[in-house]
C-alpha positions as CSV (number, residue, x, y, z in Angstrom):
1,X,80.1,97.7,159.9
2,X,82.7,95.0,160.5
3,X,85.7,94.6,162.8
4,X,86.5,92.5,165.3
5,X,90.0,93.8,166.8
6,X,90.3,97.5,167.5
7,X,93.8,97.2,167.9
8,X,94.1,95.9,164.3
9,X,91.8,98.5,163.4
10,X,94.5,101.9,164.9
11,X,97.3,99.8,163.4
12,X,95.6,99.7,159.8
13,X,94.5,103.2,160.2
14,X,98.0,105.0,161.3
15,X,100.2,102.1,160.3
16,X,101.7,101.8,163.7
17,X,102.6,98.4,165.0
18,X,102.0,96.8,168.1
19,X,105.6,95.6,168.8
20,X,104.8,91.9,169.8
21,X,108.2,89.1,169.0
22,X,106.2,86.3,167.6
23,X,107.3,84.9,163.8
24,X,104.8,83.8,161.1
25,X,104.6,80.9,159.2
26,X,106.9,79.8,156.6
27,X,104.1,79.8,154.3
28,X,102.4,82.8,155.4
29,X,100.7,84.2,152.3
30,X,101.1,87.5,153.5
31,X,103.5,90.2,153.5
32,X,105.4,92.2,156.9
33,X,103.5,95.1,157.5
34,X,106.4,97.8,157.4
35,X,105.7,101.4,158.8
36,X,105.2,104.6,157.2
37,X,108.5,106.6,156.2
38,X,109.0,109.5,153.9
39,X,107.8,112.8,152.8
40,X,103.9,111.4,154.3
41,X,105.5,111.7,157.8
42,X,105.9,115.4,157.5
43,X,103.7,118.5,157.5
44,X,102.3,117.3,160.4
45,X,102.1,113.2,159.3
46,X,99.1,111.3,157.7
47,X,96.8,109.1,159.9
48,X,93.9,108.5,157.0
49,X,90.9,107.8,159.0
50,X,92.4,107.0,162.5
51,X,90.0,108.3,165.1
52,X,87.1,107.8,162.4
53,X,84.5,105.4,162.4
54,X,85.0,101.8,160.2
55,X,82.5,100.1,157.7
56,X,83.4,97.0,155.4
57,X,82.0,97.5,151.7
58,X,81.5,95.0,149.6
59,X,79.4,96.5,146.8
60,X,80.7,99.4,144.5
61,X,78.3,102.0,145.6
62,X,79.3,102.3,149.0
63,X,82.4,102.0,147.9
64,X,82.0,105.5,146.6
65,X,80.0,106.8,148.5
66,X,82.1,106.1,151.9
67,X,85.3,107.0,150.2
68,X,84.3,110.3,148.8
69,X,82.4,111.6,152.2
70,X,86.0,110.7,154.1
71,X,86.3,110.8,158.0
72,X,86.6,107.1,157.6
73,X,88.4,104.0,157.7
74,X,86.9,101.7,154.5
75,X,88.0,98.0,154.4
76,X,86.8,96.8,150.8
77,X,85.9,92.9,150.6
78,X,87.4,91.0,147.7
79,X,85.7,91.3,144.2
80,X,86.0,93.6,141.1
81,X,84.5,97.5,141.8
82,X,84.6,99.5,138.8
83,X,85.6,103.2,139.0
84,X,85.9,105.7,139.1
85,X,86.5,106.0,143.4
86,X,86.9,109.7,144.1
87,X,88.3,109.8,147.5
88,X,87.9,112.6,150.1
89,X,89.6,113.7,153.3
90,X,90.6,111.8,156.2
91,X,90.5,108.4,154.8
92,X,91.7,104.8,155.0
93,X,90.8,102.5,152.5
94,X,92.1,99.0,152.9
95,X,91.4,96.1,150.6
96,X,91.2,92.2,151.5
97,X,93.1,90.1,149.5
98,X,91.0,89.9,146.0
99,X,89.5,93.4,146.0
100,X,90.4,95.1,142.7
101,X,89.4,98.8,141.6
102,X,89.0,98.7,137.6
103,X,89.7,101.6,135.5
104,X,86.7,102.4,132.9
105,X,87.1,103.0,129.8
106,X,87.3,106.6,130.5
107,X,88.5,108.4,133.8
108,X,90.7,107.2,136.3
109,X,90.3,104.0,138.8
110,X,90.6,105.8,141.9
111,X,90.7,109.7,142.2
112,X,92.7,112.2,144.8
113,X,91.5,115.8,143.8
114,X,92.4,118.2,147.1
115,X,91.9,115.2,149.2
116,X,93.7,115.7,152.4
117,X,95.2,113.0,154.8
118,X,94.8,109.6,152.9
119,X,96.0,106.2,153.1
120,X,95.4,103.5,151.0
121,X,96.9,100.1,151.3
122,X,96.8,96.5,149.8
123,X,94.9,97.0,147.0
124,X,95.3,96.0,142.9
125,X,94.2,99.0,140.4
126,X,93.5,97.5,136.9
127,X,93.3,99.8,134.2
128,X,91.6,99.7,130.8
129,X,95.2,99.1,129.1
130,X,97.5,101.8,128.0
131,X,97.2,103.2,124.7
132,X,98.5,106.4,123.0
133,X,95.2,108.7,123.6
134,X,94.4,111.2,125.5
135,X,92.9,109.9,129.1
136,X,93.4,109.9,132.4
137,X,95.5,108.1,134.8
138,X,94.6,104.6,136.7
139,X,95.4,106.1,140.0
140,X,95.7,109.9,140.4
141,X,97.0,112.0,142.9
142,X,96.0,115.5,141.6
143,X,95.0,119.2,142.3
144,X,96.8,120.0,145.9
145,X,95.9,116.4,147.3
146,X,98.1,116.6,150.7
147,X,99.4,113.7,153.0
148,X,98.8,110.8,151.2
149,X,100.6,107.1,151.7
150,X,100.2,104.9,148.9
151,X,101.3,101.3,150.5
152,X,101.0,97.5,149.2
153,X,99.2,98.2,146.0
154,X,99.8,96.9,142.4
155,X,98.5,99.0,139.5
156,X,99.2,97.8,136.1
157,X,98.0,98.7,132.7
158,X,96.8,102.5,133.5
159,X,95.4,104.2,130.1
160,X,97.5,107.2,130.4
161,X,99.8,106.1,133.4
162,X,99.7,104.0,136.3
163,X,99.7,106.7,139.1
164,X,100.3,110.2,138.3
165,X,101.1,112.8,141.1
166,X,100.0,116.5,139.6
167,X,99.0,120.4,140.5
168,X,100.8,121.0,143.4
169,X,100.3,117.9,145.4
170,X,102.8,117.6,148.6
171,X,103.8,115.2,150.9
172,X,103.3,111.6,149.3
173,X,104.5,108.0,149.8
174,X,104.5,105.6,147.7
175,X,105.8,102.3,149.0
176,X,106.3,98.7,148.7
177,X,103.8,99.0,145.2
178,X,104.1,97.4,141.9
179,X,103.9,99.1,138.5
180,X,103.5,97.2,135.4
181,X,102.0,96.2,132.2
182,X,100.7,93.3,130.5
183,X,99.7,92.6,126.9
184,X,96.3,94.4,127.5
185,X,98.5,97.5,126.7
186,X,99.7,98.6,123.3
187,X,101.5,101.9,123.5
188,X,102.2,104.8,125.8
189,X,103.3,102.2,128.4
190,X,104.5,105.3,130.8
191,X,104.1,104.2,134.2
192,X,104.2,107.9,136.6
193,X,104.6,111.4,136.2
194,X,105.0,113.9,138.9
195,X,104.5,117.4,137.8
196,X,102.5,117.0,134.3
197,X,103.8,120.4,132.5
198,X,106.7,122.6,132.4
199,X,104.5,125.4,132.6
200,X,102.8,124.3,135.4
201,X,105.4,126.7,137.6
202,X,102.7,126.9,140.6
203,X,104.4,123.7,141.4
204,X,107.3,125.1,142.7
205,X,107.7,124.4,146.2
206,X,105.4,121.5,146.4
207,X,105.4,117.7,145.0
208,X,107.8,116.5,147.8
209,X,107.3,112.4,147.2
210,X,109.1,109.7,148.3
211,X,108.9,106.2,146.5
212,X,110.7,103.4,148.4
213,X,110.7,99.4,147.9
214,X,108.8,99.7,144.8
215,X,109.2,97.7,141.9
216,X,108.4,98.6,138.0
217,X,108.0,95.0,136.6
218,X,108.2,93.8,133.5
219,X,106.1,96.3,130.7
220,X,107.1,99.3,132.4
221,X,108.7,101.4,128.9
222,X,109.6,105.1,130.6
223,X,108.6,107.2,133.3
224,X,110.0,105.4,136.7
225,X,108.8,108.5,137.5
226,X,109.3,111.4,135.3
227,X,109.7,114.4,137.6
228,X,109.4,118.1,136.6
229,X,109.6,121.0,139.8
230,X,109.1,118.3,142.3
231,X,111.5,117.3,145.3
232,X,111.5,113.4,144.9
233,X,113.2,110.8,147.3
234,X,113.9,107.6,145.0
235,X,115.2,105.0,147.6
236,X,115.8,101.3,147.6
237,X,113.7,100.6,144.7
238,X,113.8,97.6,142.3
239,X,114.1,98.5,138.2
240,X,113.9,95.4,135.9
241,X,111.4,95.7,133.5
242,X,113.0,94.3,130.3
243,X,110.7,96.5,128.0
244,X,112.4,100.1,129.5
245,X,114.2,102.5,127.5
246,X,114.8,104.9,130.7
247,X,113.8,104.6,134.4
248,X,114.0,107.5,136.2
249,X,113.7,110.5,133.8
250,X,114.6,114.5,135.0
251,X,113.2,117.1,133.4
252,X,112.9,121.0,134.2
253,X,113.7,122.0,138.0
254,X,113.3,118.3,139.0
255,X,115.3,117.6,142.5
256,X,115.8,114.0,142.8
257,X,117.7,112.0,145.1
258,X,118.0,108.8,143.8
259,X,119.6,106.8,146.3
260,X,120.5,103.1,146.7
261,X,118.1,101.3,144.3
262,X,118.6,98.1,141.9
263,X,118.6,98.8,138.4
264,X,118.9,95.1,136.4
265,X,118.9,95.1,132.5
266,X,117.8,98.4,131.7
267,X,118.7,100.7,129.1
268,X,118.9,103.4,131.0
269,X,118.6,104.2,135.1
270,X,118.4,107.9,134.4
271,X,117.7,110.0,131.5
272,X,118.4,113.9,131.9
273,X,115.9,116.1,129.6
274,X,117.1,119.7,129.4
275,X,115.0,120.5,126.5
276,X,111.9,122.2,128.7
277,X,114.6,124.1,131.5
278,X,117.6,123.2,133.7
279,X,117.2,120.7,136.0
280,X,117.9,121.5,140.0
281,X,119.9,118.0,141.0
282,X,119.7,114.1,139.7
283,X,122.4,112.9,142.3
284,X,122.9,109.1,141.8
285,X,123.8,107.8,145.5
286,X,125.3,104.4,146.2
287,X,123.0,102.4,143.7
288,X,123.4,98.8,142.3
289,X,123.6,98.8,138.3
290,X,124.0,95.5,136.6
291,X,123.4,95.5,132.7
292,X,122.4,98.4,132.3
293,X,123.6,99.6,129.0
294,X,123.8,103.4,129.1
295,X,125.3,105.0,132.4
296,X,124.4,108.1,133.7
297,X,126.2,109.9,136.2
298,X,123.9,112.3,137.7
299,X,124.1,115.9,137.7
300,X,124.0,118.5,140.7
301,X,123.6,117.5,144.3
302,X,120.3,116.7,145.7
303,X,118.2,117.7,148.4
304,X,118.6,116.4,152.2
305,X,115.6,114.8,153.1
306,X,113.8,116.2,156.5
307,X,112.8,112.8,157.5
308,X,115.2,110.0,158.8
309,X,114.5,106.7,157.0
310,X,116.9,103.3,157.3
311,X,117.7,102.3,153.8
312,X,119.4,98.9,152.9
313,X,123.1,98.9,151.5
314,X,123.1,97.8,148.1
315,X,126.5,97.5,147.1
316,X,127.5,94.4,146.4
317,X,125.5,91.8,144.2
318,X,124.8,89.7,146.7
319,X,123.2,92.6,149.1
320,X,121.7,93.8,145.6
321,X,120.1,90.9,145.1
322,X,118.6,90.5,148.5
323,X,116.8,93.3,148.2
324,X,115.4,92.7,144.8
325,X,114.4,89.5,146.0
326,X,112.8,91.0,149.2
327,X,111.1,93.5,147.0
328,X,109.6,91.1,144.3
329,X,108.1,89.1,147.4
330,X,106.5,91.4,149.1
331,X,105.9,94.6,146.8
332,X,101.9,94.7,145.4
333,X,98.6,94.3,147.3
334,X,99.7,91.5,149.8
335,X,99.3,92.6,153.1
336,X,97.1,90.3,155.6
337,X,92.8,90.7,155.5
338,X,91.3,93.2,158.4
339,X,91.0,90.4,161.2
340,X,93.3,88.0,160.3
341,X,95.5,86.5,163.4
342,X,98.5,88.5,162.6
343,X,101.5,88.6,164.3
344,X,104.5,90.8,164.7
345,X,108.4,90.1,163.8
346,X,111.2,92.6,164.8
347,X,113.2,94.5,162.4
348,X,117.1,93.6,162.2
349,X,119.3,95.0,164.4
350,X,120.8,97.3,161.7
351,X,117.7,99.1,161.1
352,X,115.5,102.0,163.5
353,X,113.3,101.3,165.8
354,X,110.0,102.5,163.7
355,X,111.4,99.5,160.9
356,X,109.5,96.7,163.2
357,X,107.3,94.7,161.0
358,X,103.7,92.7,161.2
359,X,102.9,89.4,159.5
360,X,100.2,87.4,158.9
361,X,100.0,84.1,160.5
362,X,99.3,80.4,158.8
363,X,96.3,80.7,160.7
364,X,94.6,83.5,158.0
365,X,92.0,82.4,156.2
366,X,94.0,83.1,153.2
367,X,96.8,80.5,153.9
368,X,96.7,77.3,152.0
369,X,95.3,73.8,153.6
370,X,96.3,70.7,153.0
371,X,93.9,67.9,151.5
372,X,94.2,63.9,150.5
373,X,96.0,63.4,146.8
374,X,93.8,61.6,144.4
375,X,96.7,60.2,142.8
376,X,97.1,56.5,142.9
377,X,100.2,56.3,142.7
378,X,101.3,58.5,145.4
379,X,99.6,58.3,149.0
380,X,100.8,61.3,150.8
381,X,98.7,64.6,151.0
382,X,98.5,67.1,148.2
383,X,97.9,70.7,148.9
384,X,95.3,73.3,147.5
385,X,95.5,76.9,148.1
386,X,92.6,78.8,147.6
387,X,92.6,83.1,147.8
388,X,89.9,84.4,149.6
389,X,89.3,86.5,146.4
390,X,87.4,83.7,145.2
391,X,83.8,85.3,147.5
392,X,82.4,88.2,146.4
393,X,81.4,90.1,142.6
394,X,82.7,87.9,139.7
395,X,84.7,89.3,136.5
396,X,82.8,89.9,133.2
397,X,85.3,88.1,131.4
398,X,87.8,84.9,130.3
399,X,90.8,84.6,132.8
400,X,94.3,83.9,131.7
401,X,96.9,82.5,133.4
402,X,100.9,83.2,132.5
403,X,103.6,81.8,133.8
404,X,106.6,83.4,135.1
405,X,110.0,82.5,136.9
406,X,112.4,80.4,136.2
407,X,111.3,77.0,137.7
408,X,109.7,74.6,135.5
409,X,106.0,73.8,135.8
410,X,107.2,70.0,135.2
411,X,110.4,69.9,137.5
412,X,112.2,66.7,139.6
413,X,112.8,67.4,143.3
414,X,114.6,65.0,145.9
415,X,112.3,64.3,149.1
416,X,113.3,67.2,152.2
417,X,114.1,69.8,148.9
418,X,112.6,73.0,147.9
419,X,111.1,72.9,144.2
420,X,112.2,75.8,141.9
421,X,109.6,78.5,142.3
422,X,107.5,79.4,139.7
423,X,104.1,81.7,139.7
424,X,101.5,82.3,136.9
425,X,100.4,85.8,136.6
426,X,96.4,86.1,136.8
427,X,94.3,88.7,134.5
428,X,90.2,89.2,134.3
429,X,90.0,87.0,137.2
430,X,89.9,87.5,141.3
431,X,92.4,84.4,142.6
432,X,93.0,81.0,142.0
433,X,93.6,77.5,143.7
434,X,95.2,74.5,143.0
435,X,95.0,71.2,143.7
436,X,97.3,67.9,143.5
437,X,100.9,69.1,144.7
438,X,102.9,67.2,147.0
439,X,102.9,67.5,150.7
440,X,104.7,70.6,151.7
441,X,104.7,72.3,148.4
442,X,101.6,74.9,147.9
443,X,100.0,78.0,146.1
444,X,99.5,81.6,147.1
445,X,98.1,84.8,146.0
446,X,100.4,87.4,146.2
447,X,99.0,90.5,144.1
448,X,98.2,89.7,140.9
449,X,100.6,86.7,141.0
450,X,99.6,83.2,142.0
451,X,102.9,81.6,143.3
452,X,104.0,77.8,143.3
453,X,106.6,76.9,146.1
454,X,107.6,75.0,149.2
455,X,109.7,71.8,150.3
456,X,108.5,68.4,149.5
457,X,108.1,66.5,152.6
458,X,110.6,64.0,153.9
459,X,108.3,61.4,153.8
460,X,106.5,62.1,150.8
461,X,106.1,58.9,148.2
462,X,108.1,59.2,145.5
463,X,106.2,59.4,142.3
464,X,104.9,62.5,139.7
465,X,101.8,64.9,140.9
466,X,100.2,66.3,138.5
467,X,98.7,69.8,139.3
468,X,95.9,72.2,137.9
469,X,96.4,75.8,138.7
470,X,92.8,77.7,137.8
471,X,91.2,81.2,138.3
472,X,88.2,82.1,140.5
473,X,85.9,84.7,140.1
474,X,85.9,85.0,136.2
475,X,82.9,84.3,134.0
476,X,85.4,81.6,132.2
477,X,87.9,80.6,134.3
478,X,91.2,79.4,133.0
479,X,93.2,76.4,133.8
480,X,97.7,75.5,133.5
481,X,98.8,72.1,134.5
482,X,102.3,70.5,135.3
483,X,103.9,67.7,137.2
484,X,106.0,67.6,140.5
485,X,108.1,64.6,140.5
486,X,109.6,63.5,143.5
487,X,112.6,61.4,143.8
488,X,113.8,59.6,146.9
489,X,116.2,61.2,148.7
490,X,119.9,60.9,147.7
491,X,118.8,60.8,144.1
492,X,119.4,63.4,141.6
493,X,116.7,65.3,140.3
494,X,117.0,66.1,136.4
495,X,116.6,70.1,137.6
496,X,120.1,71.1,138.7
497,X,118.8,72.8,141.6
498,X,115.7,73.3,144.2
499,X,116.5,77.3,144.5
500,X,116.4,80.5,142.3
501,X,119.9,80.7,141.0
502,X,121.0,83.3,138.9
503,X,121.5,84.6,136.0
504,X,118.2,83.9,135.1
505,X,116.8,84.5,138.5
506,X,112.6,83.5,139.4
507,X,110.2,86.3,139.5
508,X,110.2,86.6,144.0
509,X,112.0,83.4,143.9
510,X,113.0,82.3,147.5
511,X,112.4,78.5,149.2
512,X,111.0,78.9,152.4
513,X,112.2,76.5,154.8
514,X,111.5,77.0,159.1
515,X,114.1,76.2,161.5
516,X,112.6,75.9,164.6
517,X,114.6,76.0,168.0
518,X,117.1,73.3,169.0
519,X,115.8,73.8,172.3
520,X,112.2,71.6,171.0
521,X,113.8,69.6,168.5
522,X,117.1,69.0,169.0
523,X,119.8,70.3,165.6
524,X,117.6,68.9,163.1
525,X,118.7,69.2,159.3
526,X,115.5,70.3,157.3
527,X,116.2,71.6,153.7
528,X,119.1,69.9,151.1
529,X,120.0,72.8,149.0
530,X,120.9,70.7,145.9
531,X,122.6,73.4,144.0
532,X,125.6,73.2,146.8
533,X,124.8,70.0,148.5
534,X,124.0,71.8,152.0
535,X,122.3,71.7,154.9
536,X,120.7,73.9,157.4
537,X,119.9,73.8,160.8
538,X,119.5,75.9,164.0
539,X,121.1,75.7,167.4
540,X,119.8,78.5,169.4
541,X,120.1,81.5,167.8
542,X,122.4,80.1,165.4
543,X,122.3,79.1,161.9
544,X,124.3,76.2,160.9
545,X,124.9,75.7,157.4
546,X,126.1,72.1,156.9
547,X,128.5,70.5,153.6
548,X,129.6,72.9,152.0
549,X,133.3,73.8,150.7
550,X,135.6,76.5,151.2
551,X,135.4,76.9,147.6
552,X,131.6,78.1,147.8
553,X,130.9,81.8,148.1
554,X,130.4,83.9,151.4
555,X,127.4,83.4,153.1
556,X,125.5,86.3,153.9
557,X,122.3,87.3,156.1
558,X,119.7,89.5,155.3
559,X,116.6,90.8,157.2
560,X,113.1,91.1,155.2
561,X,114.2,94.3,153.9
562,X,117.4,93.1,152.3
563,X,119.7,94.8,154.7
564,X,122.3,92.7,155.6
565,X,122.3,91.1,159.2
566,X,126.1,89.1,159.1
567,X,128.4,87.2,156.6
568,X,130.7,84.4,157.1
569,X,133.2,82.8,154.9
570,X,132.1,79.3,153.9
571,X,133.3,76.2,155.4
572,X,132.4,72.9,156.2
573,X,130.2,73.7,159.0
574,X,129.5,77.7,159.1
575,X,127.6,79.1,161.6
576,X,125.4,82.9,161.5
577,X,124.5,84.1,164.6
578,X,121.1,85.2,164.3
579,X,120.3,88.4,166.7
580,X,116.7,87.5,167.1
581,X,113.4,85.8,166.3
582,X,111.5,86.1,163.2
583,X,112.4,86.0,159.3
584,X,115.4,86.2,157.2
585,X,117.2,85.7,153.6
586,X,120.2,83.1,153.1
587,X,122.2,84.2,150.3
588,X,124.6,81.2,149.3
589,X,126.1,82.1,146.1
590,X,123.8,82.6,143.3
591,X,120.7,81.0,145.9
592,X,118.4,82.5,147.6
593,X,116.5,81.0,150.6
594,X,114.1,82.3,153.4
595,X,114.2,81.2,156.8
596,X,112.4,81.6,159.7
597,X,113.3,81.1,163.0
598,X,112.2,80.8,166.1
């Protein structure tokens, strides 16, 4: 058994939180740790093992045997544990950054089969890669499972789906997850189902789920879910795979309230199939939809849910788009390790009191440090980021490493600017590091995804770094290289900007850049954004964005959740007031940038 903060240890279990006013670091590697909403608040809520005893596994045998006993709260150490995981009653299972449940090559990863009272959080669930055969699901929900919150986890590749929710299950949440594909998967690249037959009528009356801040990503075909009989809350959700044909499909005596999501290039946000039975309600409420090339209007009026629940307003691009970009940070299995110095940032003032959020500190063991450059040419310090995935069981296996977003692995950036972010997807591997940036700039695990971003130091030498990104934990690890180039400041980088701009926006593209208090450090100036020649700074509790024209765009502040905070018209010298401590999204035009403040 290991813990060494029992506080940590009721928050994990019951996903309450503590209500403390610190901030994080700007490069936290972590993700807020937001609270439990939905249809798994109901029917008398879901506490998992809260109350229960702890252990820490780090070997696939307890693993099992723990999980499918229940009455506990399981924290699973980072490494590859190959399924299947039946899980019982009264459970918590919590992953450190790195642990990974692979599906075999039949049966499912994990397995809920009239489990009650379950939570299971920050965790990636790899299947065996989908293919049009008859299987099972990576992550199944299945045969009257009850009270179950799904939160933080990113399952990609599932043989017959990623996470399936069947047989009269009730009272699920799915939240902040990721669902995707890679090129592991041929066919049949359906991502969820709830309610797996239209003559399965014993589900009437049950399958209440709500799925919130989730994102299907890029592979993702159909199914966003596909709902038969089921009451299902689909709210403030992002939908950009480029590969779907429909996201959310209704089929016979499906109730869905699909309410204030993002759906970005799509073919289609909702497909109605009347071909098995009427369906009940579809009710498109207040969504974003940009591209997306076959509207549908809905049909009946939805259920009310019996929960309250703050949802972001998405409509307008620019509030659309902070809560894709908040979703595309944060979504997947990056929530801070058990024990971690963690600290906690209020929600904004716009959202209810349970929306309060926890963060992990720089001080985790799973932030990056900072070590000498080997370069000649340049003398200041280059930094390597290692996950803490890289302890624990190896992968059988030769890792890959694909890049994603739109910043350039070999990209120009002034002194005091954020590079263009940029992250390389990792497969058959448990993290990475990398070595040789600039001061300032640095890599972290997020998920599956192995991100490159930061500002370049003021005082950085100008000159090129040349990086190597590679895997840990794989039997052949893999390797990418690029080059940072920094310019003095004043000059003009060959990239026309240091922040995601759209339309081709980066894959969780946001510069972080702190501002701390004027009250320490006077109004400093930390961050050009190049793209608008700006600066920002902080006096107080105010953000102070500096050279800009009254030709630019509003400016518009968001909290971590993409809701939006304030807006002011652009001039030479705008001020937000900020209502408190902690982090936030600037949205100047077509930029995005986090701030934190202090």
């Amino acid at each position: 058994m290991e813990m060494k903060n029992a506080k940590w240890s009721k928050m994990l279990a019951a996903g309450v939180v503590l209500g403390a006013t610190l901030v994080t670091s700007s490069f936290a590697v972590t993700s807020p740790d937001f609270p439990m909403a939905g249809f798994a608040t109901q029917n008398g809520g879901t506490t998992g093992g809260k109350g229960y005893s702890e252990v820490t596994v780090d070997n696939v045998n307890d693993l099992k045997s723990y999980a499918k006993a229940g009455n506990k709260i399981i924290y699973v150490k980072p490494g590859t544990y190959m399924g299947p995981v039946e899980v019982g009653s009264n459970v918590t299972i919590y992953g450190y950054q790195g642990a990974i449940i692979a599906q075999p090559t039949t049966g499912s990863a994990m397995k809920l089969s009239g489990s009650t009272n379950v939570i299971i959080r920050n965790l990636k669930f790899k299947g065996v890669g989908a293919h049009d055969d008859d299987d099972e699901d990576c992550l199944q929900v299945n045969h009257e499972s009850k009270n179950v919150w799904i939160d933080h986890v990113d399952v990609y590749d599932g043989h017959d789906g990623n996470l399936d929710i069947t047989n009269a299950s009730d009272y699920v949440t799915i939240s902040w997850t990721k669902f995707s594909y890679t090129s592991a998967s041929t066919g049949h690249q359906f991502s969820n189902l709830i309610g797996n037959s239209k003559t399965k009528t014993s589900d009437r009356g049950h399958l209440n789920v709500t799925i919130h801040h989730t994102w299907w990503a890029d592979g993702v075909v159909e199914r966003m879910p596909r709902v038969r009989f089921g009451k299902v809350h689909v709210a403030n959700n992002l939908f950009d795979s480029k590969n779907a044909s429909y996201c959310v499909r209704a089929a016979i005596e499906a109730d869905i309230r699909i309410e204030r999501n993002v759906f970005i290039g799509v073919q289609k946000a909702l497909d109605l199939y009347t071909s098995d039975g009427a369906i009940t309600a579809a009710q498109m409420i207040e969504n974003y939809e940009e591209n997306v090339k076959k509207p549908q209007a809905g049909t009946g009026t939805a259920f009310k849910p019996s929960y309250s629940m703050s949802l972001t307003d998405v409509s307008t691009q620019a509030k659309a788009y902070a809560l894709r970009d908040s979703i595309k940070l944060y979504a997947g299995a990056t929530l801070p390790d058990p024990g971690s110095s963690s600290v906690v940032t209020p929600a904004s003032s716009s959202s209810a009191k349970s929306s309060s959020s926890v963060a992990s500190s720089s001080s985790a063991k799973s932030s990056s440090s900072v070590a000498p450059a080997s370069s000649s040419s340049a003398k200041s310090s280059s930094s390597v980021a290692k996950s803490s995935s890289s302890q624990g069981q190896a992968v059988s296996g030769t890792a890959t490493l694909t890049k994603h977003g739109s910043g350039s692995a070999n990209q120009e950036v002034a002194q005091g600017a954020a590079i263009t972010d940029f992250y390389y997807t990792i497969a058959v591997a448990t993290g990475a590091t990398v070595t040789g940036l600039p001061q300032g700039v640095t890599g972290t695990l997020k998920g599956s995804d192995f991100y490159i971003s930061g500002t370049v130091g003021s005082n950085v030498a100008p000159g090129a770094y040349s990086f190597t990104v590679t895997t840990t934990g794989a039997t052949t690890n893999a390797s990418k290289s690029g080059t940072i180039t920094v310019v003095a400041s004043g000059t003009a980088p060959a990239s026309s900007s240091s922040a995601s701009k759209d339309p081709e926006p980066a894959e969780g593209s946001s510069s972080s850049m702190e501002l701390p208090n004027s009250s320490e450090s006077g109004t400093t100036i930390l961050s050009q954004v190049v793209g608008v020649h700006a600066n920002l700074s902080v006096e107080g509790r105010t953000v102070v964005v500096h050279g800009i024209s009254q030709n630019t765009a509003p400016i518009y502040l968001f909290d971590q959740q993409g809701r939006l905070v304030a807006k002011s018209l652009a001039s030479e010298n705008c001020s937000i007031a900020v209502p408190r401590a902690g982090t936030y999204l600037v949205r100047i035009g077509h930029e995005t940038h986090r701030i934190i403040v202090r």
